[in-house]
PDB file of the backbone (N, CA, C, O) and the ligand in Angstrom, with CONECT records:
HET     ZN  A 101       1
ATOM      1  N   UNK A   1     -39.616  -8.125 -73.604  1.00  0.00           N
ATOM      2  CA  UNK A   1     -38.289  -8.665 -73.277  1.00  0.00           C
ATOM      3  C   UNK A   1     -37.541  -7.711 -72.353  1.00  0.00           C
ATOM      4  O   UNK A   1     -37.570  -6.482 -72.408  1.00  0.00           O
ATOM      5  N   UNK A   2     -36.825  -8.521 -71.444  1.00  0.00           N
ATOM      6  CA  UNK A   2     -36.016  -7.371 -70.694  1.00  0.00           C
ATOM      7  C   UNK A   2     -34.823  -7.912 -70.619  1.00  0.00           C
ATOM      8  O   UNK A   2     -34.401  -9.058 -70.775  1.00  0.00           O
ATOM      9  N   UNK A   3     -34.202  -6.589 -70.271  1.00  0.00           N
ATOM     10  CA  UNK A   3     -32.858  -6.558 -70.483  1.00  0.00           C
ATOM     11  C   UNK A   3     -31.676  -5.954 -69.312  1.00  0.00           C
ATOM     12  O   UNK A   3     -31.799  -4.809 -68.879  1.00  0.00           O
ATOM     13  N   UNK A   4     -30.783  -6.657 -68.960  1.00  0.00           N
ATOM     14  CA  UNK A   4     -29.906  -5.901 -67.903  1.00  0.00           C
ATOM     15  C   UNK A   4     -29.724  -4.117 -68.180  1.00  0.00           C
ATOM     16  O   UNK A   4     -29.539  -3.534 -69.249  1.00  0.00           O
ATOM     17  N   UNK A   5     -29.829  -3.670 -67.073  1.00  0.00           N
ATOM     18  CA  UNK A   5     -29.866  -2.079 -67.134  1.00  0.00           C
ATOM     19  C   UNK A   5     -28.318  -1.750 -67.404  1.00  0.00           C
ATOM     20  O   UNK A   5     -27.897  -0.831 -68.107  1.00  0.00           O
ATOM     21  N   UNK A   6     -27.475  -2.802 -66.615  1.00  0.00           N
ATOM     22  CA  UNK A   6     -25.871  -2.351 -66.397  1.00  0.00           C
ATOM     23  C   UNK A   6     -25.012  -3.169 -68.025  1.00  0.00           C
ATOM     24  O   UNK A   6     -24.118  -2.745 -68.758  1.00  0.00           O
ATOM     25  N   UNK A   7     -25.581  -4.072 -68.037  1.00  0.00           N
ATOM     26  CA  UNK A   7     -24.754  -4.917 -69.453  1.00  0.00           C
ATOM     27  C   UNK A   7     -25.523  -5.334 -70.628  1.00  0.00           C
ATOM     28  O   UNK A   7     -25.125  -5.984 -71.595  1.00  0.00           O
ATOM     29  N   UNK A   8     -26.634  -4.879 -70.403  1.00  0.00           N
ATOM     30  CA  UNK A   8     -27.697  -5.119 -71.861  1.00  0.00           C
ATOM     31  C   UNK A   8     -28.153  -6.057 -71.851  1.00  0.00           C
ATOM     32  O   UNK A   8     -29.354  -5.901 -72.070  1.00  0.00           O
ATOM     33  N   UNK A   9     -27.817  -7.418 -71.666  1.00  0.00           N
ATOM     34  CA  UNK A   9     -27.900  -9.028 -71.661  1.00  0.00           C
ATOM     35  C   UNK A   9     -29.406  -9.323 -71.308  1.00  0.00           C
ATOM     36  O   UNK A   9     -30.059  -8.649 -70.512  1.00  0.00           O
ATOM     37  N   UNK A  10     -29.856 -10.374 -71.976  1.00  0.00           N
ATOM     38  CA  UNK A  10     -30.916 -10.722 -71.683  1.00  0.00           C
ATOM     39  C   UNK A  10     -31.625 -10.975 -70.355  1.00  0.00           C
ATOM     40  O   UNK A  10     -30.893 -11.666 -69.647  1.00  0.00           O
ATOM     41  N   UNK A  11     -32.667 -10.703 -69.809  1.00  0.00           N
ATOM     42  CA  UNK A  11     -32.499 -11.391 -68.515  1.00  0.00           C
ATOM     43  C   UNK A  11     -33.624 -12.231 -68.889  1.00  0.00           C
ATOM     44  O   UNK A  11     -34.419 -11.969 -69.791  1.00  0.00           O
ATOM     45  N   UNK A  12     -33.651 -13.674 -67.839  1.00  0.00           N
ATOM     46  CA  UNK A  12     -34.380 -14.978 -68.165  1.00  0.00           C
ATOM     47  C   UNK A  12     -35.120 -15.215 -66.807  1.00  0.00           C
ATOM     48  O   UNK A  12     -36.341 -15.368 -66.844  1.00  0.00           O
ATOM     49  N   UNK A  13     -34.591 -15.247 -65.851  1.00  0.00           N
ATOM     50  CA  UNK A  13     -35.083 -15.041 -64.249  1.00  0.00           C
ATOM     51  C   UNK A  13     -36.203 -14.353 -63.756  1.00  0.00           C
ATOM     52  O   UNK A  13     -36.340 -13.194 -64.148  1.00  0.00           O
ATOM     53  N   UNK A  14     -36.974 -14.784 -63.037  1.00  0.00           N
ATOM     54  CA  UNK A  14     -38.070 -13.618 -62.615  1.00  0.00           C
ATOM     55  C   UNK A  14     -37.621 -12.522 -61.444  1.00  0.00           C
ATOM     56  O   UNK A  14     -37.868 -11.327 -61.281  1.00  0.00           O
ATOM     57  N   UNK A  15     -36.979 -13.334 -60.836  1.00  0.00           N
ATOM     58  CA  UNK A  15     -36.372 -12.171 -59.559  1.00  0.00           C
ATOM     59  C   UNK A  15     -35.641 -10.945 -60.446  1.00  0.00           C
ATOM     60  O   UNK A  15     -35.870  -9.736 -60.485  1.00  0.00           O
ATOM     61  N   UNK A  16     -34.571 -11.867 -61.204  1.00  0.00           N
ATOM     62  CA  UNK A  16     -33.460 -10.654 -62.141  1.00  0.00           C
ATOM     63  C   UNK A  16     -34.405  -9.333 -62.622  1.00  0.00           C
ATOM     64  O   UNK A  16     -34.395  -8.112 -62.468  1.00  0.00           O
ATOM     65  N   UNK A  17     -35.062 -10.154 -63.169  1.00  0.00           N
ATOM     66  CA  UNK A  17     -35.908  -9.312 -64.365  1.00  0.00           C
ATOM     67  C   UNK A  17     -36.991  -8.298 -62.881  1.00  0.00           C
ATOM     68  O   UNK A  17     -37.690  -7.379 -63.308  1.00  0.00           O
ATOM     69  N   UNK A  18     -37.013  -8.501 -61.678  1.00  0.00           N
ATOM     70  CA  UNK A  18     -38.263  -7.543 -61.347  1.00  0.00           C
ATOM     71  C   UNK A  18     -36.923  -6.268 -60.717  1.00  0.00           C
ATOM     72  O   UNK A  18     -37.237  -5.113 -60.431  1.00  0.00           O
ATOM     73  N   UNK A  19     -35.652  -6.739 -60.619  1.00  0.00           N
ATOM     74  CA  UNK A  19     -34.597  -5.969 -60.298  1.00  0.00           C
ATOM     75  C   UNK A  19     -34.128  -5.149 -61.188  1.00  0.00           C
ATOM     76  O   UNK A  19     -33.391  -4.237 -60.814  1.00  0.00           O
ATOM     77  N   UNK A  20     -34.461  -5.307 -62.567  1.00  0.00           N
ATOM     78  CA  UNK A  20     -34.093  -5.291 -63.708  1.00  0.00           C
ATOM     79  C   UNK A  20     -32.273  -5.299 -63.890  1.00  0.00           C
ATOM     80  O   UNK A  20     -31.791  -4.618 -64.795  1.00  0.00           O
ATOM     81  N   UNK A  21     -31.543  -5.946 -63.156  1.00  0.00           N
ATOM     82  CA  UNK A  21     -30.306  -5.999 -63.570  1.00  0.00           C
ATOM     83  C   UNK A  21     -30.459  -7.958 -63.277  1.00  0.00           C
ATOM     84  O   UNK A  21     -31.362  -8.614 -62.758  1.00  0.00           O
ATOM     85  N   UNK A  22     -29.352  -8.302 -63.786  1.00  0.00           N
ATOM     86  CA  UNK A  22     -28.625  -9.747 -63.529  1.00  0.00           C
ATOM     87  C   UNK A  22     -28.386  -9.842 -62.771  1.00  0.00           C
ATOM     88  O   UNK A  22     -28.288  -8.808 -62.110  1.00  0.00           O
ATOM     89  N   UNK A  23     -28.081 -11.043 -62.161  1.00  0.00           N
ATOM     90  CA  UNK A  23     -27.713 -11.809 -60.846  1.00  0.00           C
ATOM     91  C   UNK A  23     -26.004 -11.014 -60.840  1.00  0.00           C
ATOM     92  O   UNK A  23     -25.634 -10.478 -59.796  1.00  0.00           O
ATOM     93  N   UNK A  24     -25.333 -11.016 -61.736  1.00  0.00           N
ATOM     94  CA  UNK A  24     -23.844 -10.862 -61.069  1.00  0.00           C
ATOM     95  C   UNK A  24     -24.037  -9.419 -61.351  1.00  0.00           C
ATOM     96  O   UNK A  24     -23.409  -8.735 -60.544  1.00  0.00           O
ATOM     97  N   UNK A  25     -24.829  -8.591 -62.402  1.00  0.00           N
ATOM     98  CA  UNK A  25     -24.656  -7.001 -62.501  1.00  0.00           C
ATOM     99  C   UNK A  25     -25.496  -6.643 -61.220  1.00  0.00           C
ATOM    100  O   UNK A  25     -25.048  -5.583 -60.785  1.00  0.00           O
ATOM    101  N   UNK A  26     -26.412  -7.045 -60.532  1.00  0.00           N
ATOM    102  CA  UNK A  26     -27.271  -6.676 -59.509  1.00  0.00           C
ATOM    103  C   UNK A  26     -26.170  -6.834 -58.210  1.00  0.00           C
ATOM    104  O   UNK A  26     -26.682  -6.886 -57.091  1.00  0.00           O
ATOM    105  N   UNK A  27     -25.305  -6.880 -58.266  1.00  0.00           N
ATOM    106  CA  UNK A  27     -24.361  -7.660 -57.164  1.00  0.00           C
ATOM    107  C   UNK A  27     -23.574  -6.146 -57.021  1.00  0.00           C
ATOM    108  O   UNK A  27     -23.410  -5.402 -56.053  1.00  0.00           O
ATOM    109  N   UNK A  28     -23.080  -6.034 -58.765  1.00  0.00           N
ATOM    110  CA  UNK A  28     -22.047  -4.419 -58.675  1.00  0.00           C
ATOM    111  C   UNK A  28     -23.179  -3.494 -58.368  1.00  0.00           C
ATOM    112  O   UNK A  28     -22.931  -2.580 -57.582  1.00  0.00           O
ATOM    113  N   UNK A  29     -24.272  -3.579 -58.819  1.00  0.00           N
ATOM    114  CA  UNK A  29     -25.204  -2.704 -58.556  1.00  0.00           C
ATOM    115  C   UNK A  29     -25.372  -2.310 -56.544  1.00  0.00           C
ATOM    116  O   UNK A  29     -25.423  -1.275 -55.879  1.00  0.00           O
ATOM    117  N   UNK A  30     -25.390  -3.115 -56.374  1.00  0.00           N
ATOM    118  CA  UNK A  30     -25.736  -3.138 -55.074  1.00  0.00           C
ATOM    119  C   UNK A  30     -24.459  -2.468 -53.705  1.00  0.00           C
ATOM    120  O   UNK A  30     -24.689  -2.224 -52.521  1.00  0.00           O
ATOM    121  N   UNK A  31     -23.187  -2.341 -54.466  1.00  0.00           N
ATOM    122  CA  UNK A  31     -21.643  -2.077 -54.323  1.00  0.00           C
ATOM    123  C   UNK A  31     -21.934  -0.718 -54.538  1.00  0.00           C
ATOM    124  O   UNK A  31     -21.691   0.206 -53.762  1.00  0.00           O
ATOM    125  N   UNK A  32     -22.640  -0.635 -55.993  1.00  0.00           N
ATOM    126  CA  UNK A  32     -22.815   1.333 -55.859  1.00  0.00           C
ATOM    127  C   UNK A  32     -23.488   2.292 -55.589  1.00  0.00           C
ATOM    128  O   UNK A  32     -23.218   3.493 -55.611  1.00  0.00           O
ATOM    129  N   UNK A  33     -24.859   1.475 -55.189  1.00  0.00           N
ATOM    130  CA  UNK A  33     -25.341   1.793 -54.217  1.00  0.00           C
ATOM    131  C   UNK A  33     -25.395   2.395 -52.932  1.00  0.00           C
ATOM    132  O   UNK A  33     -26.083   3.333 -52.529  1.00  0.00           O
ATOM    133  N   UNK A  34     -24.381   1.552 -52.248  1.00  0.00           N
ATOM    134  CA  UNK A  34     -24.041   1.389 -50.826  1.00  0.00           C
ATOM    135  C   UNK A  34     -22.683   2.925 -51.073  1.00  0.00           C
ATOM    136  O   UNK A  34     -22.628   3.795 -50.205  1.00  0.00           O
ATOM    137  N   UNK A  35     -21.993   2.971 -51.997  1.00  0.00           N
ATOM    138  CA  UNK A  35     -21.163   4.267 -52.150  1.00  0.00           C
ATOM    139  C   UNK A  35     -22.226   5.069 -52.379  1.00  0.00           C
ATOM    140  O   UNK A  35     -22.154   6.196 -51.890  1.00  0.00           O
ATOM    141  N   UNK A  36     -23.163   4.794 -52.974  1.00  0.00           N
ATOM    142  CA  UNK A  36     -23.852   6.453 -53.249  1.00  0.00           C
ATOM    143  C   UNK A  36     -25.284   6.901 -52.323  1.00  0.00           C
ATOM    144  O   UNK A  36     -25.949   7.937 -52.297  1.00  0.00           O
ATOM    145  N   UNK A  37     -25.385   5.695 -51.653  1.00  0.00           N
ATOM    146  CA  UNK A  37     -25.614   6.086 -50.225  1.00  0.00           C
ATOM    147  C   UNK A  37     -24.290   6.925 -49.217  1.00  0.00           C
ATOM    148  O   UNK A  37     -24.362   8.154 -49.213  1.00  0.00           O
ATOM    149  N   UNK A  38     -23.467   6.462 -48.635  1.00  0.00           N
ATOM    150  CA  UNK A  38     -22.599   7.049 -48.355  1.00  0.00           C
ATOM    151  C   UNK A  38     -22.199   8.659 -48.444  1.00  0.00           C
ATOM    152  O   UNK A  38     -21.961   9.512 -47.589  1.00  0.00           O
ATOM    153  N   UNK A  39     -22.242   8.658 -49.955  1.00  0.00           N
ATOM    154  CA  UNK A  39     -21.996   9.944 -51.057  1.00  0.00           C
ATOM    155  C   UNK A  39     -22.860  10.777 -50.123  1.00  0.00           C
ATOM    156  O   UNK A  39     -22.418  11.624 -49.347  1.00  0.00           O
ATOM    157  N   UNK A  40     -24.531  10.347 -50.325  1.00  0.00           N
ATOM    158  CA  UNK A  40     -25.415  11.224 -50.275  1.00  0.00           C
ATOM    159  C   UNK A  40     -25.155  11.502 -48.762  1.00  0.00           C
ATOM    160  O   UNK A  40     -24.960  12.718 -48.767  1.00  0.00           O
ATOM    161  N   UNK A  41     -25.063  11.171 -47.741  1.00  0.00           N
ATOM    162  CA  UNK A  41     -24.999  11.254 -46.122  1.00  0.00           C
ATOM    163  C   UNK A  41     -24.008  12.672 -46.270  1.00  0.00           C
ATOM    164  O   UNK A  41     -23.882  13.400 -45.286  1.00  0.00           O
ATOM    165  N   UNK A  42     -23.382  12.973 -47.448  1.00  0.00           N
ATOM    166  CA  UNK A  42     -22.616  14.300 -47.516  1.00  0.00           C
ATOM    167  C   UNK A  42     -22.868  15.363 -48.444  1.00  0.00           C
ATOM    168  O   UNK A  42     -22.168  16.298 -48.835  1.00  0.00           O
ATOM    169  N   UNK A  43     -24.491  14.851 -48.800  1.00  0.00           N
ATOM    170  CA  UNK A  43     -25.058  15.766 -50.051  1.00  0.00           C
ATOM    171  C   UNK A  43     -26.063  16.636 -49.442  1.00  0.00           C
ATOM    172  O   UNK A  43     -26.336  16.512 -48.248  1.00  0.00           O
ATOM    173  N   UNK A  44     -26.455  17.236 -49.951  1.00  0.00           N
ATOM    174  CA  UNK A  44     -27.241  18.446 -49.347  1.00  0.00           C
ATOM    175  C   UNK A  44     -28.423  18.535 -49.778  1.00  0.00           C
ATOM    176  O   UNK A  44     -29.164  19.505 -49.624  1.00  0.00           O
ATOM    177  N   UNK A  45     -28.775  17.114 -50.576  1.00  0.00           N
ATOM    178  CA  UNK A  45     -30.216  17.047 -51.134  1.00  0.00           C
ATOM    179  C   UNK A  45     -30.764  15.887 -50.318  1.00  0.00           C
ATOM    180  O   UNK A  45     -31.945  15.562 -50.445  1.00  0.00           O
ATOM    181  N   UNK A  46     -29.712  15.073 -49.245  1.00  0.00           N
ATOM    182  CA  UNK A  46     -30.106  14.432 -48.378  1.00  0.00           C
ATOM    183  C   UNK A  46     -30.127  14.809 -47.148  1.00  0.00           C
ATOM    184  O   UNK A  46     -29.334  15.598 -46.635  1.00  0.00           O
ATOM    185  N   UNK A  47     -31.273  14.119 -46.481  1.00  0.00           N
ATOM    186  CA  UNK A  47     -31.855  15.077 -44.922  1.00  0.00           C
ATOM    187  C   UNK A  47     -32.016  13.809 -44.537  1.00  0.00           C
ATOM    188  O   UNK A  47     -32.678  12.934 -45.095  1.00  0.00           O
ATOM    189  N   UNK A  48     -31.267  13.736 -43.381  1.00  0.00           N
ATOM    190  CA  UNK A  48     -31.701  12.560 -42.401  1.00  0.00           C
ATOM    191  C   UNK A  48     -33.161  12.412 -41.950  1.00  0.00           C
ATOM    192  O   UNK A  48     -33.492  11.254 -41.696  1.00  0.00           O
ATOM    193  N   UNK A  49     -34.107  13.369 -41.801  1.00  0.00           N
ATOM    194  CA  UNK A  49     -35.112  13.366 -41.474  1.00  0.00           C
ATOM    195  C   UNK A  49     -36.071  13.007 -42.544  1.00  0.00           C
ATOM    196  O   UNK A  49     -37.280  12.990 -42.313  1.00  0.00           O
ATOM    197  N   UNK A  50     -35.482  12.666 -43.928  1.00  0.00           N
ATOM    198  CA  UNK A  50     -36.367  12.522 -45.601  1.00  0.00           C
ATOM    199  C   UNK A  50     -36.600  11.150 -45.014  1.00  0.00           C
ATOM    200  O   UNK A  50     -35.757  10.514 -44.382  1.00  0.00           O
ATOM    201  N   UNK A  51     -38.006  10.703 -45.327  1.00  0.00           N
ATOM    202  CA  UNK A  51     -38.154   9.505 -46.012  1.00  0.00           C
ATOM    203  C   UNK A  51     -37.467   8.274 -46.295  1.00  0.00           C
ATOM    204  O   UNK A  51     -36.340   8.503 -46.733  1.00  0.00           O
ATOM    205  N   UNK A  52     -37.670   7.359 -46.225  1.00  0.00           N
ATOM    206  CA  UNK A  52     -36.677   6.139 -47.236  1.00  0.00           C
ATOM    207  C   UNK A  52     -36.763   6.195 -48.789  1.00  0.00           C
ATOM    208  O   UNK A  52     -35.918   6.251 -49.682  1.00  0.00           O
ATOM    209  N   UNK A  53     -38.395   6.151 -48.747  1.00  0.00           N
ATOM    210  CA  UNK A  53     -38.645   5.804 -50.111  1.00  0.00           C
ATOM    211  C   UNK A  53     -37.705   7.615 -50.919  1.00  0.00           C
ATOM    212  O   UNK A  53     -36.838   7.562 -51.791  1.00  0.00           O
ATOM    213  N   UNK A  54     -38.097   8.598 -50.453  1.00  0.00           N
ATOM    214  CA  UNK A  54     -37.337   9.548 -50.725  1.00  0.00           C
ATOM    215  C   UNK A  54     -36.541   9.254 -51.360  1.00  0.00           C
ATOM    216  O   UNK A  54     -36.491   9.010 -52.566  1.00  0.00           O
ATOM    217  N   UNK A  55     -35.322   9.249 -50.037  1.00  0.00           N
ATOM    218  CA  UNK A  55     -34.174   8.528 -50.175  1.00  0.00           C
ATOM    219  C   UNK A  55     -33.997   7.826 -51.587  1.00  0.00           C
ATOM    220  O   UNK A  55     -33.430   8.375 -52.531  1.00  0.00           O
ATOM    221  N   UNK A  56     -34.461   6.743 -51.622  1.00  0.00           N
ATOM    222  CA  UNK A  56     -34.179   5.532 -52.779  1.00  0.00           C
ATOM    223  C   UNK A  56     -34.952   6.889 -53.991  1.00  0.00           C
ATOM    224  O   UNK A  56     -33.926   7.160 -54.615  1.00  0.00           O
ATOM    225  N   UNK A  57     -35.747   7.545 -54.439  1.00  0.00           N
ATOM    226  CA  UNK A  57     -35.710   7.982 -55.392  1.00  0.00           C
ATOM    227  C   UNK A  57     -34.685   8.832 -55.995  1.00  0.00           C
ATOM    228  O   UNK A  57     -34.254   8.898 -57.146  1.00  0.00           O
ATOM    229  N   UNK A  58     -34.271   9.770 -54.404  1.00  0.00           N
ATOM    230  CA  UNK A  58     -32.944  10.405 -55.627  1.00  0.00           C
ATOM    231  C   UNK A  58     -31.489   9.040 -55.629  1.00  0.00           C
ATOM    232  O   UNK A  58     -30.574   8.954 -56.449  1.00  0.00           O
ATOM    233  N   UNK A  59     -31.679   8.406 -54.768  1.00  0.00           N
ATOM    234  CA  UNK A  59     -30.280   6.886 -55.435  1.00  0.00           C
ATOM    235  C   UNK A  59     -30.988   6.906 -56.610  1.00  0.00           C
ATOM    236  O   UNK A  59     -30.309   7.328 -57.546  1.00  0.00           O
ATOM    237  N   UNK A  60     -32.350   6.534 -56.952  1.00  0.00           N
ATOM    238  CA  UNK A  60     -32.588   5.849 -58.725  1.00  0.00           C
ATOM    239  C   UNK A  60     -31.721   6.523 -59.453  1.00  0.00           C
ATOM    240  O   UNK A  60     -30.681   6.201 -60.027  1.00  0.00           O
ATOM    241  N   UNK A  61     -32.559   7.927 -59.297  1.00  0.00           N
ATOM    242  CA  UNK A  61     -32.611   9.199 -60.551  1.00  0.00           C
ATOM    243  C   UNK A  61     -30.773   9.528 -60.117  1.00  0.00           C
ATOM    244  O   UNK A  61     -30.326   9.946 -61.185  1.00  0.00           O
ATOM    245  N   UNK A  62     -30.002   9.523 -59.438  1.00  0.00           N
ATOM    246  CA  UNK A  62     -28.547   9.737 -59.355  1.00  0.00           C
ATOM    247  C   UNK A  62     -28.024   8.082 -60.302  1.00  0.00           C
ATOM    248  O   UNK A  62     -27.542   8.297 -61.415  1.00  0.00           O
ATOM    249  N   UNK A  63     -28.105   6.865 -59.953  1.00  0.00           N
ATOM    250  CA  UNK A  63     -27.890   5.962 -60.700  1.00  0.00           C
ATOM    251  C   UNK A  63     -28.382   5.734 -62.197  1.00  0.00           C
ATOM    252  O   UNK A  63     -27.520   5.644 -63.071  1.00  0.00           O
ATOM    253  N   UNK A  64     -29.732   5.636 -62.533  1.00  0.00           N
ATOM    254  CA  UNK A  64     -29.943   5.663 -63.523  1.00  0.00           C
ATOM    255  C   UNK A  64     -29.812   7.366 -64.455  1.00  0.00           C
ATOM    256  O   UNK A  64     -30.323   7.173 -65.559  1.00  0.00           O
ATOM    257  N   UNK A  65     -29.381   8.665 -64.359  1.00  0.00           N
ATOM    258  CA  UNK A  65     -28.646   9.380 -64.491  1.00  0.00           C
ATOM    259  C   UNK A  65     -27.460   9.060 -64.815  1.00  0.00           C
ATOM    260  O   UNK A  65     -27.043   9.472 -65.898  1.00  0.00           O
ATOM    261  N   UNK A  66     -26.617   8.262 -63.989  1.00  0.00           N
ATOM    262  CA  UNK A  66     -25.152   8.621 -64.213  1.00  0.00           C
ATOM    263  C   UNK A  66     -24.771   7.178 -65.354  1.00  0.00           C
ATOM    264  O   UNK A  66     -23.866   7.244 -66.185  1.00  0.00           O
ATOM    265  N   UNK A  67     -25.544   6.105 -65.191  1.00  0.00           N
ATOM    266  CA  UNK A  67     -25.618   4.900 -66.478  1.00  0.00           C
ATOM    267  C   UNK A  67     -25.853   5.259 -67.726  1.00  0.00           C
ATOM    268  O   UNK A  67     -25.392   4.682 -68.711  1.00  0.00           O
ATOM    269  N   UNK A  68     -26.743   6.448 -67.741  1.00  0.00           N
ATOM    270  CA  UNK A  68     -27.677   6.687 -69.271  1.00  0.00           C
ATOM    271  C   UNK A  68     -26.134   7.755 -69.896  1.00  0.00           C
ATOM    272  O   UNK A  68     -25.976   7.652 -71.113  1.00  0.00           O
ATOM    273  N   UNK A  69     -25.346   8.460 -69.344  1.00  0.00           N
ATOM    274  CA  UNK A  69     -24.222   9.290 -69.467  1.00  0.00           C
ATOM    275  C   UNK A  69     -23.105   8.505 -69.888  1.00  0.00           C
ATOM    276  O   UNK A  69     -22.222   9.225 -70.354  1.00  0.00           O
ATOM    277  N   UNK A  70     -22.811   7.232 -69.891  1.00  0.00           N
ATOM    278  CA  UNK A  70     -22.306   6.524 -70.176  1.00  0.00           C
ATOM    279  C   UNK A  70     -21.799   5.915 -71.510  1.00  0.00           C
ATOM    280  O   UNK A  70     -21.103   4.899 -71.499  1.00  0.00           O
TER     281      UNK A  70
HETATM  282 ZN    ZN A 101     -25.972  -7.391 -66.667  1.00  0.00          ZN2+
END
């Protein structure tokens, strides 16, 4: 069974569920993202010259980090 990462809620969807958030939590998700992209363009663990996939690993480990603190 899976479950929204941001609100717990069941998810029923196949897209939801391979995102692992909900259609409307995948929406805020995607809002804080785009700030913590931003963020990072002023972090010092980001290098314009890194990778994407890079990139998207420290967004995970900074997002799913700062959810589990919660
Ligand atoms: Zn949710």
């Amino acid at each position: 069974m899976k479950r929204c990462r941001m609100c717990g809620k069941e998810i029923t969807d196949e897209l939801s569920r391979e995102r692992g958030y909900g259609p409307i939590c995948y929406e805020k998700h995607l809002e804080e993202v785009k700030i913590l992209q931003l963020e990072l363009n002023f972090n010092s663990r980001f290098r314009p010259d890194m990778p994407h996939s890079e990139r998207q690993k420290i967004i995970n480990q900074l997002l799913y980090g700062q959810s589990s603190q919660r």
